[in-house]
PAKE-783581 format. One record per residue (C-alpha): residue number from 1; residue in one letter; x, y, z. Coordinates in Angstrom, 3 decimals. Each point is the difference from the previous one (the first is absolute). Example, Ala and Ser with C-alpha at 12.3 -4.5 7.8 and 13.67 -1.06 7.14 Angstrom:
PAKE-783581
NODE    k  r         x         y         z
NODE    1  A    12.300    -4.500     7.800
NODE    2  S     1.370     3.440    -0.660
This chain:
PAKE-783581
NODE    k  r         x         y         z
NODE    1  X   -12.023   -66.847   -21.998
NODE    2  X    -2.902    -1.624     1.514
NODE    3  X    -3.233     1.002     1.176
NODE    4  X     0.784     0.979     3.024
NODE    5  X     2.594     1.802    -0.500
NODE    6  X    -1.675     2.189    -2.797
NODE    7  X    -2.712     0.678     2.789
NODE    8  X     2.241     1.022     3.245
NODE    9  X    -0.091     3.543    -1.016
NODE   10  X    -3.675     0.214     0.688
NODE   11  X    -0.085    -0.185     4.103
NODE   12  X    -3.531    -1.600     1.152
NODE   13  X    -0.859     3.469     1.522
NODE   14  X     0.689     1.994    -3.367
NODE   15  X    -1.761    -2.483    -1.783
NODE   16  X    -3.428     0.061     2.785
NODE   17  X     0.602     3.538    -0.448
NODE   18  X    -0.427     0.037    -4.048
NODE   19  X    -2.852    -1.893     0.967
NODE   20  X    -1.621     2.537     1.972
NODE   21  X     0.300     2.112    -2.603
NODE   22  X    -0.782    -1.816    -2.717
NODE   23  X    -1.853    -2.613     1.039
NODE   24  X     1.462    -3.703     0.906
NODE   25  X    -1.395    -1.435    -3.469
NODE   26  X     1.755     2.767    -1.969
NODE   27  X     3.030    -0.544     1.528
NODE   28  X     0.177    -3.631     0.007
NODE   29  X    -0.877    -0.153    -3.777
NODE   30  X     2.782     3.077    -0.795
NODE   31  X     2.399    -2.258     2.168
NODE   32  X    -0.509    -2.979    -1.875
NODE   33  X    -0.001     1.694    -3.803
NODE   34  X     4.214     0.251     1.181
NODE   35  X     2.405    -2.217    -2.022
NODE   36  X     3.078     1.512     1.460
NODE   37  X     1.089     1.620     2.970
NODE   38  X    -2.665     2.528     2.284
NODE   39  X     1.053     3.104     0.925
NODE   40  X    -2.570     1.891     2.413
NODE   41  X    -0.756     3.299    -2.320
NODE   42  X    -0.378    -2.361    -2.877
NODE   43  X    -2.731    -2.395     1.598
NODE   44  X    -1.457     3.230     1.294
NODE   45  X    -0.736     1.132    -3.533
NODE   46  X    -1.006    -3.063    -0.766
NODE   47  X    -3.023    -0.202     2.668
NODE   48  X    -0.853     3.085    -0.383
NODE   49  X    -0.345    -0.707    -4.557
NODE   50  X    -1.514    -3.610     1.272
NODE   51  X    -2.293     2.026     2.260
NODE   52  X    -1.262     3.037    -2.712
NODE   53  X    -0.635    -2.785    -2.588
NODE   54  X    -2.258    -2.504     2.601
NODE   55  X    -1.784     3.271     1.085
NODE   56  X    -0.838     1.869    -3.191
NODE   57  X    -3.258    -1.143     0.187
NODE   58  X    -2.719    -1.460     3.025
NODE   59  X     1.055    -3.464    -0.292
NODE   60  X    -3.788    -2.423    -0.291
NODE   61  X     1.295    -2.813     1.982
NODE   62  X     2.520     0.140     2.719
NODE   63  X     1.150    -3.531     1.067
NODE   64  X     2.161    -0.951     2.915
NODE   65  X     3.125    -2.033    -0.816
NODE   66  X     1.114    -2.071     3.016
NODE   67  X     3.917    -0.960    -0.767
NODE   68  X     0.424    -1.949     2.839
NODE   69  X     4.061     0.383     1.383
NODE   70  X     0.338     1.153    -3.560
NODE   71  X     1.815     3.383    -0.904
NODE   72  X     2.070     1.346    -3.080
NODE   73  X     3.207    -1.014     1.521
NODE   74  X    -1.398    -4.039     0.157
NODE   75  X    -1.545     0.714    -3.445
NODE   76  X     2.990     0.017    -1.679
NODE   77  X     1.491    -3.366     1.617
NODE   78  X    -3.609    -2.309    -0.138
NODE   79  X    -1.762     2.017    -2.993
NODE   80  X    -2.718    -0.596     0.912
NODE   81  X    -1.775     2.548    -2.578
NODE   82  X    -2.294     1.836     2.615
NODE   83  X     1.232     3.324    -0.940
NODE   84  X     0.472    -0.732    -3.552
NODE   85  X    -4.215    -1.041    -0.048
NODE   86  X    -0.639     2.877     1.930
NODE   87  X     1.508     2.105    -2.437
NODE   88  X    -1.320    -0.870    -2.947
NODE   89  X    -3.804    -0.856     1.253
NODE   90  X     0.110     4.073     0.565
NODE   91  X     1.553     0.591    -3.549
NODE   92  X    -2.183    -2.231    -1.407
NODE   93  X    -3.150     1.524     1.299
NODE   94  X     1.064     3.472    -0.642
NODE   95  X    -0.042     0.561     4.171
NODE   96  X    -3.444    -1.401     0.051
NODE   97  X     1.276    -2.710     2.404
NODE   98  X     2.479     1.381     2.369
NODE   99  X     1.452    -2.301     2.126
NODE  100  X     1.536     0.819     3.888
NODE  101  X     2.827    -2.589     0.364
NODE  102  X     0.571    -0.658     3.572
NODE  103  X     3.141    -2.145     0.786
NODE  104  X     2.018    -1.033     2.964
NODE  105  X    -2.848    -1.365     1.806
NODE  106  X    -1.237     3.515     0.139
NODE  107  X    -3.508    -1.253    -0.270
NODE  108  X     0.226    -4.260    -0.021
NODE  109  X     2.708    -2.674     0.288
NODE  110  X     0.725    -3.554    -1.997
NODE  111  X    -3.070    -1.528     2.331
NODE  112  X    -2.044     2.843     0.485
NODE  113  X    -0.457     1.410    -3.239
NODE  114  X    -2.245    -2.671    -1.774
NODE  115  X    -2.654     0.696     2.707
NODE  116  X     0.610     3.316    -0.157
NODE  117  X    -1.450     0.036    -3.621
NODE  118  X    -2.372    -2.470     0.657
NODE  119  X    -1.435     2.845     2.611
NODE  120  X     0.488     2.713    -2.501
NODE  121  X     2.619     1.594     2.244
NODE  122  X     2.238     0.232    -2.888
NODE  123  X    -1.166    -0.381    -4.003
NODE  124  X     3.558    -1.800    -1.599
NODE  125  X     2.420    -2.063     2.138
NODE  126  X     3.470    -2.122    -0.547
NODE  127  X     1.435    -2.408     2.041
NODE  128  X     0.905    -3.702     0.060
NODE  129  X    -2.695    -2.151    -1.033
NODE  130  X     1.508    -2.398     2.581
NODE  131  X    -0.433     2.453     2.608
NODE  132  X    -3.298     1.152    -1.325
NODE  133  X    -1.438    -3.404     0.183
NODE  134  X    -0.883     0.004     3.759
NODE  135  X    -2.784     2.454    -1.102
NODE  136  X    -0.510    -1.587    -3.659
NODE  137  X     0.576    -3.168     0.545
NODE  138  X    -0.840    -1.319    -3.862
NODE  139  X     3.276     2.085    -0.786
NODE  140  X     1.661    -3.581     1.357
NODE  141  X    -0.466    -1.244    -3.537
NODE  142  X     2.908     1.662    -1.056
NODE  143  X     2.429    -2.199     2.896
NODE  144  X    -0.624    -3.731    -1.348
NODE  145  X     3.670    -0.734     0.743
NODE  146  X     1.911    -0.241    -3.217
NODE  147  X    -2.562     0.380    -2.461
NODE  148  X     1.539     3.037    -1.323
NODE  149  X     3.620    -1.539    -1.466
NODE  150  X     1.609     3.549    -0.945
NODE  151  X    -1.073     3.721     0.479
NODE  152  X    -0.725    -0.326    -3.615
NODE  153  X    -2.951    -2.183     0.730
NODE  154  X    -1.370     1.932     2.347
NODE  155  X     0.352     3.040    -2.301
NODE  156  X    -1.483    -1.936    -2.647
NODE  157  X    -3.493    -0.860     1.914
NODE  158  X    -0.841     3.486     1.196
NODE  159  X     0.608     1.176    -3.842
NODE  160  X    -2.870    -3.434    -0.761
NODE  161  X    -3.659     0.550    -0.851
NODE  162  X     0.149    -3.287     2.388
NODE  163  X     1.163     2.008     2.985
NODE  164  X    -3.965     1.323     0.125
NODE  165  X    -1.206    -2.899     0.786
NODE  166  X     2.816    -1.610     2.482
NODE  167  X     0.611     3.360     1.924
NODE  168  X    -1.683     3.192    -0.944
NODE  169  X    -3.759    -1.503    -0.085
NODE  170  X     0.179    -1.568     3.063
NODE  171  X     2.044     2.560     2.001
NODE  172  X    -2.639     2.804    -1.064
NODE  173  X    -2.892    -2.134     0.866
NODE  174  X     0.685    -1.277     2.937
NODE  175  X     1.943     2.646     1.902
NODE  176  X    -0.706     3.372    -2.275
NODE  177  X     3.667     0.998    -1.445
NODE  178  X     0.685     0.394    -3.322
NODE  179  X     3.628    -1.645    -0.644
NODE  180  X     1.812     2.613    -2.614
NODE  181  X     3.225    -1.047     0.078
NODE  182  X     3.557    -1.754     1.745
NODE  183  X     3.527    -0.199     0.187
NODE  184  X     1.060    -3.491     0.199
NODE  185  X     3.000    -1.754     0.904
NODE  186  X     0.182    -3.450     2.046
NODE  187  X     0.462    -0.145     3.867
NODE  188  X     2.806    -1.647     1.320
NODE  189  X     1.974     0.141     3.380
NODE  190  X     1.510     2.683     1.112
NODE  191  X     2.621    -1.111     2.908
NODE  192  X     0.774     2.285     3.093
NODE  193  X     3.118     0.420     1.699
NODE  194  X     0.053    -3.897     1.248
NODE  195  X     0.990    -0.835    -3.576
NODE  196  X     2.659     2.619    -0.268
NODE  197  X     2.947    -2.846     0.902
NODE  198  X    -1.561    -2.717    -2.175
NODE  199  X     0.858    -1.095    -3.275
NODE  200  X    -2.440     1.779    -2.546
NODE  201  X    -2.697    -2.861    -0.174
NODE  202  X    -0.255    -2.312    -3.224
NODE  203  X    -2.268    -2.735     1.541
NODE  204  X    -3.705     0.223     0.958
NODE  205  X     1.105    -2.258     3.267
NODE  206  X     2.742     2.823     1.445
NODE  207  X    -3.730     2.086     0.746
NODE  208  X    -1.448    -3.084     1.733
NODE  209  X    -1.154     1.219     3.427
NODE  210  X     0.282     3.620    -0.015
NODE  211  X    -2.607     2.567     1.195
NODE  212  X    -1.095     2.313    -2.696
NODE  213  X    -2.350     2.987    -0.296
NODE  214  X    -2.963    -1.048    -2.109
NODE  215  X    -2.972     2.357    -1.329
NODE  216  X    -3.639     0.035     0.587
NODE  217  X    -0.312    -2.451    -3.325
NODE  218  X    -1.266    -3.429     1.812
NODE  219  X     1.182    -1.480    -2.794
NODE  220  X     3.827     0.965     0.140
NODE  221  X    -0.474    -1.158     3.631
NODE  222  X    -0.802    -3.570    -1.325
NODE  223  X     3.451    -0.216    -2.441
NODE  224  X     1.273     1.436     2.806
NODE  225  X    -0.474    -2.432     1.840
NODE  226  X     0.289    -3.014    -2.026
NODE  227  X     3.460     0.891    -0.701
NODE  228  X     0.547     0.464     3.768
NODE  229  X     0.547     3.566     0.018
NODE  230  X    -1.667     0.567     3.436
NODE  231  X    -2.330     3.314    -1.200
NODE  232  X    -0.178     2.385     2.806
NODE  233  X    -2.744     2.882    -0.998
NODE  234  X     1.621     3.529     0.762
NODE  235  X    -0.926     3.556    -1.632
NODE  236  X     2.020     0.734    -2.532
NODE  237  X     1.108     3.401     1.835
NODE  238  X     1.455    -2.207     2.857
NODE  239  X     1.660    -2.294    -2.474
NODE  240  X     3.634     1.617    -0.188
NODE  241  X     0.114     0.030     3.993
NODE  242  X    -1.149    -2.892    -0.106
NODE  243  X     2.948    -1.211    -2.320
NODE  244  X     2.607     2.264     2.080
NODE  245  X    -0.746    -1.615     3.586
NODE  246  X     0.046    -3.339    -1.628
NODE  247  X    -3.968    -0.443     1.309
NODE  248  X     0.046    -1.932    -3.706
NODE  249  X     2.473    -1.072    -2.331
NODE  250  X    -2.006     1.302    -2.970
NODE  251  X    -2.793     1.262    -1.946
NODE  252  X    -1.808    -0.881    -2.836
NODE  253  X     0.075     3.199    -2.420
NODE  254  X     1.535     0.699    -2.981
NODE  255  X     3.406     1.523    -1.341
NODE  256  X    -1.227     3.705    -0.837
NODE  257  X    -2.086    -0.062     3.957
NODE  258  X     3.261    -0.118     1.600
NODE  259  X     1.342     2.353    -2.190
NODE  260  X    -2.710     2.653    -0.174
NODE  261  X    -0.904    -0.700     4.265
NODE  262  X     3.794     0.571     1.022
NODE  263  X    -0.001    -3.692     1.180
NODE  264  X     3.108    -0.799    -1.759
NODE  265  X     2.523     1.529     2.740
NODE  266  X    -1.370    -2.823     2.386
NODE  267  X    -0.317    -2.928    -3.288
NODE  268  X     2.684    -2.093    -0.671
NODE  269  X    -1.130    -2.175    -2.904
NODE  270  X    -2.491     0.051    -2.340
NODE  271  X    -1.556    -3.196    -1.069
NODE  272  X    -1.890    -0.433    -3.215
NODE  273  X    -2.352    -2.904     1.122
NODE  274  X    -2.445     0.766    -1.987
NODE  275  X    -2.681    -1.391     1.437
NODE  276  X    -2.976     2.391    -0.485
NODE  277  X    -1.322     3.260    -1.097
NODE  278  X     1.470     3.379     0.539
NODE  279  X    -2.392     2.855    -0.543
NODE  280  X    -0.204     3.348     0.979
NODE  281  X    -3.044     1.077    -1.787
NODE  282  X    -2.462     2.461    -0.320
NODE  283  X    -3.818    -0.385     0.061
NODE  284  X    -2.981     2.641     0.086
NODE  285  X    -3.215    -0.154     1.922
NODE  286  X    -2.323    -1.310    -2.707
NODE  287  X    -3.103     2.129     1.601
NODE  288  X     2.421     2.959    -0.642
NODE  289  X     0.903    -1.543    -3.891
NODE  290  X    -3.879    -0.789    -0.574
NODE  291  X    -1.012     3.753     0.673
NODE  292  X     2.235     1.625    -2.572
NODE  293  X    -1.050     0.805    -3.307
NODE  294  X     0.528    -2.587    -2.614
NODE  295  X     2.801     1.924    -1.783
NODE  296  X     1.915     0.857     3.545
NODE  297  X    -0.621    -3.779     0.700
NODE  298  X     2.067    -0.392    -3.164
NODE  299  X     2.644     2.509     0.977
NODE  300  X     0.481    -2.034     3.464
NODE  301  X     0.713    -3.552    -2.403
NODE  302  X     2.379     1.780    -2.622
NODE  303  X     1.638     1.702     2.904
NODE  304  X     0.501    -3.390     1.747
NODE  305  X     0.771    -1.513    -2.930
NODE  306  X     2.785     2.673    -0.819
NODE  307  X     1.206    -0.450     3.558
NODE  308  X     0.204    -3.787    -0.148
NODE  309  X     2.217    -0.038    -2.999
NODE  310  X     2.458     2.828     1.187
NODE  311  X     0.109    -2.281     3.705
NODE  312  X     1.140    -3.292    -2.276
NODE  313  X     2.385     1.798    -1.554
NODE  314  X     1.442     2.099     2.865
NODE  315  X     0.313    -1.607     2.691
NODE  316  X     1.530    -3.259    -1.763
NODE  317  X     2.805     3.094    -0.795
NODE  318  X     0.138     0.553     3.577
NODE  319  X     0.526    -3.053     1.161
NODE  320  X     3.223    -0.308    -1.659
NODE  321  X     1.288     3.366    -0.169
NODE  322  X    -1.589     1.739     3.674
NODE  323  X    -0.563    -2.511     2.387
NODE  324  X     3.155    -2.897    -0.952
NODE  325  X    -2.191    -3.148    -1.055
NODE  326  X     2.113    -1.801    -1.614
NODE  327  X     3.341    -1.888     0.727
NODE  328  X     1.904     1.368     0.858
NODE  329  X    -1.796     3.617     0.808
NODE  330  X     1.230     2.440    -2.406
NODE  331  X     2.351     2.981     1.356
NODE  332  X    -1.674     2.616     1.944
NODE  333  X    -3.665    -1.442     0.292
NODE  334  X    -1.825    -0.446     3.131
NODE  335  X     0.975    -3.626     0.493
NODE  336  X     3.961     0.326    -0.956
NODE  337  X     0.009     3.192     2.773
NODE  338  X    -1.259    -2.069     2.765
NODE  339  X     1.814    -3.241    -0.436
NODE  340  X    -3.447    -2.058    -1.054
NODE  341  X     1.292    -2.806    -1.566
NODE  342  X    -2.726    -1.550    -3.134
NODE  343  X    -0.962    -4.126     0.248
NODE  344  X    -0.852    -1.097    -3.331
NODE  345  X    -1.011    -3.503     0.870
NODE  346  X     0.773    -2.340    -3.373
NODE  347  X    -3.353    -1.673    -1.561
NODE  348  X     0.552    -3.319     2.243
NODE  349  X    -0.411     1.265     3.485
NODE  350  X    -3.132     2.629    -1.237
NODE  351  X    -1.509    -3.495    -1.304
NODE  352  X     1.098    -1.068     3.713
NODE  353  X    -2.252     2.774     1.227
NODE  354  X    -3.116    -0.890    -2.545
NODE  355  X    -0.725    -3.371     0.408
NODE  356  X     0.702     0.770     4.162
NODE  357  X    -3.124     2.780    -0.293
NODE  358  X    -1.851     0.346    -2.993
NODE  359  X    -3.520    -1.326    -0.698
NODE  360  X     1.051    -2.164    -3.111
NODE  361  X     2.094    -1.938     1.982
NODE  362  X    -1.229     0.586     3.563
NODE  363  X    -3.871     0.600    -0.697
NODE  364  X    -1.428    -1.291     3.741
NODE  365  X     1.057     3.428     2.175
NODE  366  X    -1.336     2.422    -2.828
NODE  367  X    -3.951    -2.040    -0.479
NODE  368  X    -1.297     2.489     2.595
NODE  369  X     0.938     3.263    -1.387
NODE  370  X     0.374    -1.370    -3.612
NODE  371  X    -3.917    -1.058     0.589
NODE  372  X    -0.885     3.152     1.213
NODE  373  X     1.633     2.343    -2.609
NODE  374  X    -1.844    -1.208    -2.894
NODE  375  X    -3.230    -0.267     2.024
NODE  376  X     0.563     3.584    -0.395
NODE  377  X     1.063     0.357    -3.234
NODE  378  X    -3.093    -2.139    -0.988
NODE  379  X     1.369    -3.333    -0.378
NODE  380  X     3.236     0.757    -2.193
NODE  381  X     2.998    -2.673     0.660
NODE  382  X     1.847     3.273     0.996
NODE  383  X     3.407    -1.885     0.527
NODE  384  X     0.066    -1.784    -3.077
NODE  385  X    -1.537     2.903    -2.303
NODE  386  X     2.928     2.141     1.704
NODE  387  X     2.697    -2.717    -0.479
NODE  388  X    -1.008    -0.434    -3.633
NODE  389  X    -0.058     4.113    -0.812
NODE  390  X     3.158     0.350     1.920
NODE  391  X     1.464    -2.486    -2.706
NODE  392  X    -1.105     1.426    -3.009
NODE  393  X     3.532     1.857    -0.900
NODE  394  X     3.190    -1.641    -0.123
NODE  395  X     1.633    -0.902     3.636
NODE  396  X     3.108     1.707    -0.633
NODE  397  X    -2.011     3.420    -1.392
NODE  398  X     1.219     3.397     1.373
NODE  399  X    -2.415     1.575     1.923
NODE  400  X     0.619     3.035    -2.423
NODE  401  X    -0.699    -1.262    -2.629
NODE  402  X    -3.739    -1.268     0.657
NODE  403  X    -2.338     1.464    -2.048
NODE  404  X    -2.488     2.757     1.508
NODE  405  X    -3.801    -0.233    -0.654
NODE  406  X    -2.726     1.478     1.096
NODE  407  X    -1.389    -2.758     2.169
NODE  408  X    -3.625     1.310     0.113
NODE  409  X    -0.334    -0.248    -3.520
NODE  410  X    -0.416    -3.498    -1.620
């Protein structure tokens, strides 16, 4: 059974009806405690135990969770650990903290809710660092193309002490958010109905030419690009009409986006290019952060932390066994249901698609933004430090199995 179809009990008007009851918050995080199927009666008594326990006392903070397109039905394809944080931050804190998670662009989108916390319209946000960087633009340090070689690696440097310096530093300093934590995986090309009647691509050339949906990450616009995948900027709720009319022949995203979005009725293959960073993370307003006491401040890290380790180990699950990423897409996951066929491209054409785009071996198109993002990260080689931590654990190391630290801790 998959998530979905544990979930179609629960109409959208029972469930905004819970919510008036109970609050939206109470019922999101009742909905997403489920394992198994939800009946109606049983989520009720759910939100209303979720709701006595949040309420039993005045809570001292109250912080707005912006969850982008994000609900409990998309948490369980991309787990993206929003709920999960949530959750336990209030546990944690004995209801201290409570936290008001507001998803389905209920309060901010993928571009709108970084500024929205930067303006203190909402406290905690999640959303695609790619989309995020139109408004926090050092979050591009993350999209060097191909400096991340595996999800492992990318897992690896937000558990590093070193990930302070290259990302969380600089990212609170220069544009105020506090980065907690991410799911990762690696973007590739997700093909619209144009590539239903082709052969399931196996060279870098068979993409030559065609008009893709790119993010508001300048950088994946320059591998774009270079590996003359024509990036065409489009929201990413206009993306799956845009893939049905045939207005592009892709988008850049990952596997568990089309899944979780309901994109992959109108995909027809998914291709693991590779080529740069993933993340759907989750960052706080650092004002907010600073004006907490020291031990709530404390709470907030060992909350993140907890989330960040139960993200690397669920939604690498997910991938296989909910959304189909793998070849071919197991029985009755998202991909298998709607015909999405998986390109694995084999180590020679993904070394095709480096040396076409990345700054090792194409350095000239990146000087600009390269010189720019460690201006701001006060002089750091940020490429190179990132290709070096990215390389610390064996290449052929499930993501998995990477170790968790606390990465604000030396």
């Amino acid at each position: 059974m998959n998530i979905s179809q544990k979930l179609s009990r629960i109409s959208r008007r029972d469930l905004l009806k819970l919510a008036g009851q109970y609050g939206m918050s109470s019922t999101l995080l009742a909905a997403g405690s489920f394992t198994g199927a939800v009946t109606l009666p049983g989520l009720a008594r759910a939100a209303e135990s979720t709701y006595e326990k949040r309420y039993a006392k005045p809570a001292k903070h109250t912080l707005k969770f912006g969850g982008a397109g994000l609900n409990p039905r998309n948490l369980l394809v991309e787990r993206a650990g929003c709920l999960e944080f949530a959750r336990d931050l209030e546990s944690r804190t004995d209801g201290e903290i409570r936290v008001e998670f507001m998803g389905d662009n209920q309060i901010c989108g993928q571009l709108s809710c970084v500024e929205k916390a930067q303006n203190g319209i909402v406290d905690i946000y999640t959303s695609a660092t790619q989309n995020s960087a139109s408004g926090a633009p050092y979050l591009n340090v993350l999209d060097y193309a191909y400096v991340f070689p595996s999800r492992a690696s990318q897992y690896h440097f937000l558990y590093s002490p070193e990930s302070n310096a290259l990302l969380r530093e600089p990212l609170e300093k220069r544009h105020g958010l506090k980065f907690l934590f991410s799911h990762c995986e690696l973007r590739g090309l997700q093909m619209g109905k144009s590539f239903e009647d082709k052969p399931t691509v196996t060279r870098i050339e068979d993409l030559f030419g065609t008009k893709n949906r790119v993010t508001g990450t300048q950088m994946g616009r320059i591998a774009m690009r270079l590996m003359n995948l024509n990036p065409v900027p489009i929201a990413w709720e206009e993306t799956l009409d845009g893939l049905k009319t045939g207005l592009i022949d892709g988008a850049e995203t990952w596997a568990s986006a089309v899944a979780y979005a309901n994109m992959s009725p109108v995909v027809s293959q998914s291709i693991d290019l590779r080529f740069f960073s993933g993340t759907e993370h989750t960052a706080m307003s650092a004002k907010v952060f600073d004006k907490l006491d020291g031990y709530l401040q404390g709470a907030v890290m060992e909350s993140a932390y907890l989330a960040q380790v139960h993200v690397q180990a669920a939604n690498e699950a997910s991938l296989v066994n909910t959304v189909g990423y793998t070849a071919p897409p197991l029985s009755g996951t998202i991909f298998e249901q709607n015909n999405v066929r998986t390109a694995f491209l084999a180590p020679d054409q993904l070394k095709v698609a480096e040396e076409m785009c990345s700054p090792e071996f194409n350095p000239k198109p990146w000087e600009k933004w390269r010189e720019r993002i460690n201006n701001w990260a006060g002089g750091i080689d940020t490429y190179t430090e990132l290709h070096r931590v990215a390389r610390e654990i064996p290449a052929d190391m499930r993501a998995e199995n990477v170790e968790p630290r606390r990465w604000w801790k030396a």
